[in-house]
Structures are given as structure tokens and as C-alpha cells.
C-alpha positions as CSV (number, residue, x, y, z in Angstrom):
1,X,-22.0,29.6,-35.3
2,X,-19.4,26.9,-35.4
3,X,-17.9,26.3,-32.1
4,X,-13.8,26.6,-32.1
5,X,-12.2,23.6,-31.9
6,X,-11.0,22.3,-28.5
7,X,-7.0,22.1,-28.5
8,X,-5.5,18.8,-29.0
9,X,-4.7,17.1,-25.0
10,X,-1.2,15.3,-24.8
11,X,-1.3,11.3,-23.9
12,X,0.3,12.0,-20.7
13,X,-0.7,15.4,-19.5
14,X,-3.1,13.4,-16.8
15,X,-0.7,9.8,-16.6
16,X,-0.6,9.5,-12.8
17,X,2.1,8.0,-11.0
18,X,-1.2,5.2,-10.3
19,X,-0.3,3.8,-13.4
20,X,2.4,2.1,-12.0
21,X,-0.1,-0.1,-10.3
22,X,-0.5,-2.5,-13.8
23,X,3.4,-2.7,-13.5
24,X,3.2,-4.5,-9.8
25,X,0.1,-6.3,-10.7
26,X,1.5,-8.1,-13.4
27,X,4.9,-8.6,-12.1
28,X,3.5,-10.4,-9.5
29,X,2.1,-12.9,-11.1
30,X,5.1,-14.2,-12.8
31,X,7.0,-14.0,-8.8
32,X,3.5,-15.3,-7.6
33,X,3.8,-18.0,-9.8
34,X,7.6,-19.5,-9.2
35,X,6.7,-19.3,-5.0
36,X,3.6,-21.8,-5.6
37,X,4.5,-25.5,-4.0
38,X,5.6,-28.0,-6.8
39,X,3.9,-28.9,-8.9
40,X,1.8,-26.0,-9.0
41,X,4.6,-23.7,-10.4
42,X,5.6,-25.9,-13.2
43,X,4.9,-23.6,-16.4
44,X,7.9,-21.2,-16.0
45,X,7.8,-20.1,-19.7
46,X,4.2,-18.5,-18.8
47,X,5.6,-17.0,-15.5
48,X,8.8,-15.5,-17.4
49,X,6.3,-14.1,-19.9
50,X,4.5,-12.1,-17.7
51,X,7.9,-10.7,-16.2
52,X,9.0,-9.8,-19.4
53,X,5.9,-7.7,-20.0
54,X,5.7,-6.2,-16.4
55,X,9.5,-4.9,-17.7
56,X,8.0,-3.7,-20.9
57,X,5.6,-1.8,-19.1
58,X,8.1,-0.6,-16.6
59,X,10.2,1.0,-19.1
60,X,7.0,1.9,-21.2
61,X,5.8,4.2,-18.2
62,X,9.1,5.5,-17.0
63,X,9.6,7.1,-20.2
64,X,6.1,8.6,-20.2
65,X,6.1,9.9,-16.9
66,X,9.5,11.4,-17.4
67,X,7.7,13.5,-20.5
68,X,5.1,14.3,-17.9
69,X,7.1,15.5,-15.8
70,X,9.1,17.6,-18.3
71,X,6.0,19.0,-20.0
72,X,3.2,18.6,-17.9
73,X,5.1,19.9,-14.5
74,X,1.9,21.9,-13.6
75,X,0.0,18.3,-13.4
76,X,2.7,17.0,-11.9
77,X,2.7,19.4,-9.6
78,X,-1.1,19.4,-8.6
79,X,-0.8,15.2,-8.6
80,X,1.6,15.8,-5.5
81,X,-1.0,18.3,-4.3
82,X,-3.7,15.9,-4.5
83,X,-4.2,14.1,-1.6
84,X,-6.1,11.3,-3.6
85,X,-3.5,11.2,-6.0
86,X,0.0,11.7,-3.8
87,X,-0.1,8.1,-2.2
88,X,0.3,6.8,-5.6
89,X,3.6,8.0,-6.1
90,X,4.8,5.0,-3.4
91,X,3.6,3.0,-6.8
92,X,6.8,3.9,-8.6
93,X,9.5,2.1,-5.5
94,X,6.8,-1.2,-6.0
95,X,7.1,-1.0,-9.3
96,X,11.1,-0.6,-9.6
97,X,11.1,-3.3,-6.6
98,X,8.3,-5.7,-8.3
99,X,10.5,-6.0,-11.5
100,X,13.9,-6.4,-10.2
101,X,12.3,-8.9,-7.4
102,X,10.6,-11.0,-10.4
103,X,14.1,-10.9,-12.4
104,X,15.4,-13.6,-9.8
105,X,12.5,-16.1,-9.7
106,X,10.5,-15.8,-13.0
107,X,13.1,-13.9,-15.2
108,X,16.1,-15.8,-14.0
109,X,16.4,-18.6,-16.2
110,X,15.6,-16.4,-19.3
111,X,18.0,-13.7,-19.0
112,X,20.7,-15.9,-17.1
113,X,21.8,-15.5,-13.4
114,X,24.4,-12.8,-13.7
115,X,21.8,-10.4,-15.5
116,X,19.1,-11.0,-13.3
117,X,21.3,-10.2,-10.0
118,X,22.9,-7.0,-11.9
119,X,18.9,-5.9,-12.6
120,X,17.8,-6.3,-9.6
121,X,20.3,-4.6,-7.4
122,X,19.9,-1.7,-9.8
123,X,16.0,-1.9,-9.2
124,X,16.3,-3.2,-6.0
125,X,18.5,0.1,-5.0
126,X,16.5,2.5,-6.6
127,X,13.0,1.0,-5.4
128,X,14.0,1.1,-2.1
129,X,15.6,4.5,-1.7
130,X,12.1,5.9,-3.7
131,X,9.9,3.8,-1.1
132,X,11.7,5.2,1.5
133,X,11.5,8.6,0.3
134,X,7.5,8.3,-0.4
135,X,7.2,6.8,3.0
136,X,8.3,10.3,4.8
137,X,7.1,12.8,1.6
138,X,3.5,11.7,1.5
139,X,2.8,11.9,5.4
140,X,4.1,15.3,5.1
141,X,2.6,16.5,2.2
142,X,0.1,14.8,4.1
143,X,-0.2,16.8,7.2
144,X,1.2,20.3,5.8
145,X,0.0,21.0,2.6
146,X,-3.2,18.8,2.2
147,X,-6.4,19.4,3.7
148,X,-7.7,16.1,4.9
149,X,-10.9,14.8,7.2
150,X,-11.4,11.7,9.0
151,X,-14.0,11.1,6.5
152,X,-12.0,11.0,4.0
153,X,-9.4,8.0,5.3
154,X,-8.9,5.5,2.4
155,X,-7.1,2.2,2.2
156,X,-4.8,4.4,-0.7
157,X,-3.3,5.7,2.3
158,X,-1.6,2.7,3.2
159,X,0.5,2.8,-0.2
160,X,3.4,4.7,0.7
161,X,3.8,3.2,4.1
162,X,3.9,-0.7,2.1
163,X,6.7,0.4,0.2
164,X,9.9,-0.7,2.9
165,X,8.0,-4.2,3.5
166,X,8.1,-4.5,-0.4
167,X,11.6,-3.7,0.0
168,X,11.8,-6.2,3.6
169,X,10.3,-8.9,1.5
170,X,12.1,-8.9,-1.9
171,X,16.0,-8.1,-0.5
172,X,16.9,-11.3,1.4
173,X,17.0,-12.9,-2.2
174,X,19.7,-10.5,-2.8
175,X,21.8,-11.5,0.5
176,X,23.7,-14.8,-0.9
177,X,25.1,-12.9,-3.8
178,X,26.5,-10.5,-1.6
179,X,30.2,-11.4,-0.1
180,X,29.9,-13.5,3.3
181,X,30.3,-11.9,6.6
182,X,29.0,-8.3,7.5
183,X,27.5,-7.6,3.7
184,X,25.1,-10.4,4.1
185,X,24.5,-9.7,7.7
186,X,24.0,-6.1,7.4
187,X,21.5,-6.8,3.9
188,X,19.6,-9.3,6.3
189,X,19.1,-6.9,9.4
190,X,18.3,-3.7,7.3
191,X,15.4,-5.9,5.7
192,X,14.0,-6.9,9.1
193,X,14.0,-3.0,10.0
194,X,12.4,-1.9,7.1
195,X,9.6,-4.9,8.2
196,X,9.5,-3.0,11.3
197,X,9.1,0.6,9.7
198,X,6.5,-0.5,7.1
199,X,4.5,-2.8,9.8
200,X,4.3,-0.1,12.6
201,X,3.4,2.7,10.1
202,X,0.7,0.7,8.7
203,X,-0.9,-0.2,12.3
204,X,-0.4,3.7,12.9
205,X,-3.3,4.4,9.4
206,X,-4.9,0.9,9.3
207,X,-7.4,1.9,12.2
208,X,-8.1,5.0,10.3
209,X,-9.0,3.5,7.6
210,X,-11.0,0.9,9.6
211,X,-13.4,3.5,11.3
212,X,-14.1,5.9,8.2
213,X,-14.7,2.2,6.5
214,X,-17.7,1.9,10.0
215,X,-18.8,5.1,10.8
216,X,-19.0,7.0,7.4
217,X,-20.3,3.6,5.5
218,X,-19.3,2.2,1.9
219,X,-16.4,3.9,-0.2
220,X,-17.4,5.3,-3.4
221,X,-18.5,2.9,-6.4
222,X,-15.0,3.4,-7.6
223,X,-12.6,3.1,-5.2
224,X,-14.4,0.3,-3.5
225,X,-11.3,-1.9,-5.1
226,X,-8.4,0.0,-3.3
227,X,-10.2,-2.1,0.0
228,X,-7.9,-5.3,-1.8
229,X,-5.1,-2.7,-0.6
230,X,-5.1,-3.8,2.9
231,X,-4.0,-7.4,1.9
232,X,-0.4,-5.3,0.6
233,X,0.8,-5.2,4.1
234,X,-0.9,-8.6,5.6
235,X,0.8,-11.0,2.4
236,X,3.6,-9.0,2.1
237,X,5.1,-8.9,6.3
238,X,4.1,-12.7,5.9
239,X,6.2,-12.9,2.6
240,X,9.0,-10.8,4.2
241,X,9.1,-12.9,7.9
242,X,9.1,-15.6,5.4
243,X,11.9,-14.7,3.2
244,X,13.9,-13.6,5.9
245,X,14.3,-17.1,7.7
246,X,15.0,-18.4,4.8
247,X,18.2,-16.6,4.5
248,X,19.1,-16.4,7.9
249,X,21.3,-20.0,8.6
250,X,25.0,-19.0,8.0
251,X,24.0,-15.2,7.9
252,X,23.2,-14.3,11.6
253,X,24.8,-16.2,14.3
254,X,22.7,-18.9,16.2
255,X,20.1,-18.4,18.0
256,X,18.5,-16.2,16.1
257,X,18.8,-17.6,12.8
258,X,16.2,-20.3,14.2
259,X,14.2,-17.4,16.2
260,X,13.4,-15.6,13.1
261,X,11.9,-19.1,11.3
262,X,9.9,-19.3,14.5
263,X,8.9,-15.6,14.3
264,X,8.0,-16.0,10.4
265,X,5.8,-19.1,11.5
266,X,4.7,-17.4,14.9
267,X,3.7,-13.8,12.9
268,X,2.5,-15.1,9.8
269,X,-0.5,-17.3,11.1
270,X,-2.2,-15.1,12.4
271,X,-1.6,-12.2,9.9
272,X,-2.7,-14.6,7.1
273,X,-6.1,-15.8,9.2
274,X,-6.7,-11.6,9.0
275,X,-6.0,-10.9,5.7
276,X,-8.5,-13.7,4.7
277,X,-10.8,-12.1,7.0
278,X,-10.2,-9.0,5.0
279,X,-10.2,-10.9,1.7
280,X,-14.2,-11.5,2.5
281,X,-15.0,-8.2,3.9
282,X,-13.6,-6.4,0.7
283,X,-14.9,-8.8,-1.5
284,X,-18.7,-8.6,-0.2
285,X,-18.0,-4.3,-0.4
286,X,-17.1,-5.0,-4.2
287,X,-20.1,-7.2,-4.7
288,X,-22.6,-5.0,-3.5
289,X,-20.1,-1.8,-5.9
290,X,-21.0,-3.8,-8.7
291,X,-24.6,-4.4,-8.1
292,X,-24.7,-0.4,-7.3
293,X,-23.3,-0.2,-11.0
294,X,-19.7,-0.1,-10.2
295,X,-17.7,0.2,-13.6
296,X,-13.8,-0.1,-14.8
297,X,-11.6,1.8,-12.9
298,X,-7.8,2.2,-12.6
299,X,-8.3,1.1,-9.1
300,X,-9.5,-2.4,-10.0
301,X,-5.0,-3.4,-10.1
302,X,-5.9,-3.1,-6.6
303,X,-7.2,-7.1,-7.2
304,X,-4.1,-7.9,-8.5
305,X,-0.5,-6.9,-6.1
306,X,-2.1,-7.4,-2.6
307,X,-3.7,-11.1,-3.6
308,X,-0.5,-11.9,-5.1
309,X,1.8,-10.7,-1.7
310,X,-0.6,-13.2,-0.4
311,X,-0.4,-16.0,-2.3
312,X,3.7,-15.3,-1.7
313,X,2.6,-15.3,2.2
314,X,0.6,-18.4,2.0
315,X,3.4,-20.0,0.1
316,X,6.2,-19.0,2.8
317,X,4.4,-20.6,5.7
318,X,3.6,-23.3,3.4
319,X,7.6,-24.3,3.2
320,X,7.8,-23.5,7.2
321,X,4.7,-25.7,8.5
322,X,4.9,-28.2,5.5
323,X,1.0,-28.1,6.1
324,X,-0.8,-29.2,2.4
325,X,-3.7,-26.6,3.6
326,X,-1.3,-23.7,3.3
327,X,-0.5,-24.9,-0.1
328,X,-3.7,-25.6,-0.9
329,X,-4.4,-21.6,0.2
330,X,-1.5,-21.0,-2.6
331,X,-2.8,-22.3,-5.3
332,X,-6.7,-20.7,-4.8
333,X,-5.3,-17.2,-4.2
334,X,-2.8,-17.7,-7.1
335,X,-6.8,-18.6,-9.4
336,X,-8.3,-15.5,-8.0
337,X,-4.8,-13.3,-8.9
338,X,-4.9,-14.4,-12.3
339,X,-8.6,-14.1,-12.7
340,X,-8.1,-10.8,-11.4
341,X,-5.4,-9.7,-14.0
342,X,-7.4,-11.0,-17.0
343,X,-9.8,-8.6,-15.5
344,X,-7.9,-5.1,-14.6
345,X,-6.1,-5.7,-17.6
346,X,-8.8,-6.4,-20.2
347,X,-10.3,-3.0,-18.7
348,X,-7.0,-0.8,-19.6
349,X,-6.9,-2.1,-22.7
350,X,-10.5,-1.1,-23.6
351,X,-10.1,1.9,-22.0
352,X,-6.4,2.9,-23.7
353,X,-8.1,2.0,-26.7
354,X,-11.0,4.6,-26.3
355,X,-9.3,7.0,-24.9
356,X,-11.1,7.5,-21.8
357,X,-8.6,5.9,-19.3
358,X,-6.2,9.4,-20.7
359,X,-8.7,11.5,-20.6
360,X,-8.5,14.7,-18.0
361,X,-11.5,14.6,-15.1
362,X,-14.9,16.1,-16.9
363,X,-16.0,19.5,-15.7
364,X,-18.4,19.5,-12.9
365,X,-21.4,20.6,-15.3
366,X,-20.9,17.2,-17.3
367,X,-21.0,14.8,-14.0
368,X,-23.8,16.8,-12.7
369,X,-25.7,15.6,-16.1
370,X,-24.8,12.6,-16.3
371,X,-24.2,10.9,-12.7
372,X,-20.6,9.8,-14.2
373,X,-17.1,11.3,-13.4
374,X,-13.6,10.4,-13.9
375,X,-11.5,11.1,-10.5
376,X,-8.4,11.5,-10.7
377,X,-6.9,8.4,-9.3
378,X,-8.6,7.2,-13.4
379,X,-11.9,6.2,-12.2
380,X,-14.8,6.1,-14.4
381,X,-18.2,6.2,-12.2
């Protein structure tokens, strides 16, 4: 007897909002690119390149998550539900934020100053308001409607709490386009309190994630990447202290225009010696993945935005310290972000092209047989 045919699956009946993820990771590296020291950031064409696709993929996605949603709202639904898969939903905001942030460094001199300002406060409006909404809706899906154990604290938890310092570290480019007086001020002080929402929510779940991370031993194979995550806050407050004192002289009134380039220098020190403290630690727990047989995942754009925010750190206290070993710092994380893109993107190529990256999660009977599963963050194990 023939077996029926199995119905034909949309495209985007399983796109998760995790997608969004390859938007940020190569948006970065065109806003990466323009904050290296001179002469590092010389090739601007390249840089504007990589905006332009991180836009094309931004628009690319928005439309095929709004079929999703229209179609496919009982996957929707159970994404929000899923408390692997609800964090990711922060990825949207970075996304919106990422693009409309790069439209002012690497996309500026293509699309002309005007354009770029208009984009980005468009982006810039609607990334933060989503961040800001993700940053109160996951946590509560989180504790009322998810069923969640210590043991199963990830560094995915920390996405929707990164969001605001996204926001913290990308609006002060936005404040000398704004009238002077109050609209500056006001831009300039709301981005310092979203710093101070993102960075005490993320010391709230960091230590979470740090003791499942000791007591319950390695992640699994595939989302031994989303340990990179944990850079996301460290480059980014960096970036954000940084930014901010930049902006501050003839925006807030003396002394504290000068306090906040001594806080960026003050804060972002330290926080940059532990993120490359982390840096090792995740990369040694991705080593030993891959010798375990760690394979292409969706997770692996987790390489990509955190090493970029802090290559935008390193550059930041760079310009504060003048110190050539903070540019030097630059330039190596800037190697290992593109080296990293060549490599998550390579991987969704291959696995758009065989379908597998679109495929839903196999039944339990088929992971059972063959020791591999696809989770639904778009894991292949």
C-alpha cells in the first residue's frame, strides 16, 4: 500500500522571531566597521554593503513574519508560549534598532544624511518602544504562563532585557539632530535610563545563568553558541557609556557632561576586562561543542552581534584613553566578527537551500533513532 502523501508545509509556518538574529549580526558589521580607529575603518563601500543587505533582510523578514503571523497564528501563538522561543521576540527591537543605528555610520554617505536621520528615527522609535515592550512581556510570560526550572537558565534569557541598552547605545547619535535645549537633553537622559534599566535587569538573570552554567554543567551541543550572548550586555553598556559622553558637551550642563566621559572610562574598563574573560570561557564551551559533534545551528548569530557590541565598546574607550591597546582590541574582535559572519551565514545559506533550517521540529520517534533533533530556537543536533 502506497502511503498518502504528506501535505505540503508553508515556508514560514515555523519562521521564529530568532531569525531576526542574521539581521543584527550583519548590521553590525557594517556599524562595527565605521567605529574601528582610522585607518582600520577605511573601506566604507564594504561596510555600506553589508548595511544595505542587513536592510534587505530586514524588510525580507518583516514581511514573512507578518504572513506568519496572519496564517500561522497557532505557531505564533505557541512561539510566545515557548519559553525557549519567547526571548527571541526581543530580536525584532535589535533588529529595527541595528538597522536604523547602521543608517547613520555605514549607510550615511550612500543614502545621503537627510534619509539616514528620517530611517533611523523611524527605526529607532519603533525598536525601542518593541524593546521596551519585550523587556516587561517576556518576564511575564516568563513567570505566569511558562513553566521554568533553575536548570533550565540560559544565556537566551538575557535577550529581552538587552534590548533598552541597544536602544541606550544607538540614540545619542540621534540627539544633535534634534532642536537644542530640552529635546537634546531629554534624548540624552532617557538613553542613560534605559542603560540603567537594561544593566540592572541583566545583573538581576546574569547569576542565573552563571550557576545553571556550574552546577548543571555544559549547555546542550546546540545552544552552546547563545554563551557569545553574554558579551550583548558587557560591549553594548560599554558602547552606550561611550556614546553617551560623546554627546554630552553643550547637551547637559557642566559638570556632568565631563562626569559621564569619566563614568564611560571609569565603567567601561572593567566591563570590557569581563567580557574578554567571558569571550574565553564561551569560546573553550564551543570548542569542546564541536569536538562533541556540535553542528549548524540558528544559534551560531550568537558569534556575530555580542562580538560586534564589543568591538563598538573597545572602540569607545579607545577614543576616551587614546590607548593603541584598546585599538588594537578593535581591530582583533572586528577579525573574529567577520570570521564569525562568513561562518553563521554560510550555514543559513546551506541550510535555506536544503530546507532543513524551515523545516518544523522532527517527531520524538525520529530523534530517538537518530540522536539528531531540530529545537525550536532552529537547531540541528
Amino acid at each position: 500500500m502506497i502511503p498518502a502523501a504528506q501535505p505540503r508545509t508553508s515556508p514560514v509556518r515555523h519562521l521564529g522571531p530568532n531569525w531576526y538574529a542574521s539581521v543584527m549580526g550583519t548590521a553590525i558589521v557594517g556599524s562595527a566597521g565605521v567605529a574601528l580607529p582610522a585607518p582600520a575603518n577605511g573601506p566604507r563601500a564594504v561596510f555600506a554593503a553589508f548595511w544595505v543587505l542587513s536592510l534587505l533582510l530586514l524588510v525580507a523578514l518583516l514581511a514573512a513574519r507578518a504572513v506568519h503571523w496572519v496564517r500561522h497564528r497557532d505557531q505564533a501563538r505557541a512561539h510566545l508560549l515557548d519559553p525557549a522561543m519567547a526571548p527571541f521576540h526581543a530580536c525584532l527591537a535589535m533588529a529595527l534598532l541595528s538597522v536604523g543605528g547602521g543608517a547613520l555610520t555605514a549607510g550615511r554617505d550612500l543614502i545621503g544624511i537627510r534619509a539616514a536621520v528620517a530611517l533611523d528615527t523611524v527605526l529607532y522609535t519603533a525598536g525601542t518602544a518593541a524593546g521596551l515592550g519585550a523587556a516587561v512581556a517576556v518576564p511575564y510570560l516568563m513567570a505566569v504562563r511558562h513553566r521554568v526550572e533553575p536548570g533550565q537558565a540560559s544565556p537566551v534569557w538575557l535577550l529581552p532585557l538587552v534590548a533598552p541598552m541597544v536602544s541606550a547605545a544607538l540614540g545619542p547619535s540621534l540627539v544633535p539632530h534634534l532642536p537644542p535645549g530640552q529635546p537634546r537633553e531629554t534624548l540624552l537622559l532617557a538613553c542613560l535610563a534605559l542603560f540603567g534599566v537594561s544593566l540592572l535587569a541583566v545583573l538581576l538573570m546574569l547569576p542565573l545563568v552563571f550557576a545553571r552554567l556550574i552546577t548543571a554543567g555544559p549547555l546542550p551541543l546546540a545552544l552552546t553558541p547563545t554563551l557569545f550572548l553574554v558579551l550583548g550586555p558587557l560591549g553594548q553598556s560599554a558602547t552606550a557609556t561611550g556614546a553617551i559622553a560623546d554627546a554630552a558637551p553643550g547637551v547637559v550642563p557642566a559638570p556632568y557632561d565631563g562626569g559621564l566621559a569619566v563614568f564611560a572610562v571609569l565603567y567601561g574598563v572593567p566591563v570590557m576586562g569581563f567580557a574578554l574573560l567571558w569571550l574565553a570561557l564561551a569560546t573553550a564551551h564551543v570548542v569542546r561543542a564541536r569536538r562533541h559533534g556540535m553542528g549548524f545551528a540558528l544559534t551560531w548569530w550568537a558569534f556575530t552581534f555580542p562580538v560586534g557590541t564589543c568591538v563598538t565598546g573597545a572602540a569607545a574607550l579607545a577614543r576616551h584613553t587614546r590607548l593603541a591597546a584598546y585599538e588594537a582590541l578593535a581591530v582583533g574582535l572586528y577579525v573574529v566578527l567577520v570570521a564569525a559572519w562568513l561562518a553563521a551565514a554560510r550555514g543559513t545559506v546551506r541550510g535555506l537551500l536544503s530546507g532543513e533550517l524551515l523545516a518544523g521540529p522532527r517527531p520524538a520517534s525520529v530523534v530517538l533513532a537518530s540522536g539528531t533533533a531540530r529545537t525550536t530556537s532552529g537547531a540541528v543536533r
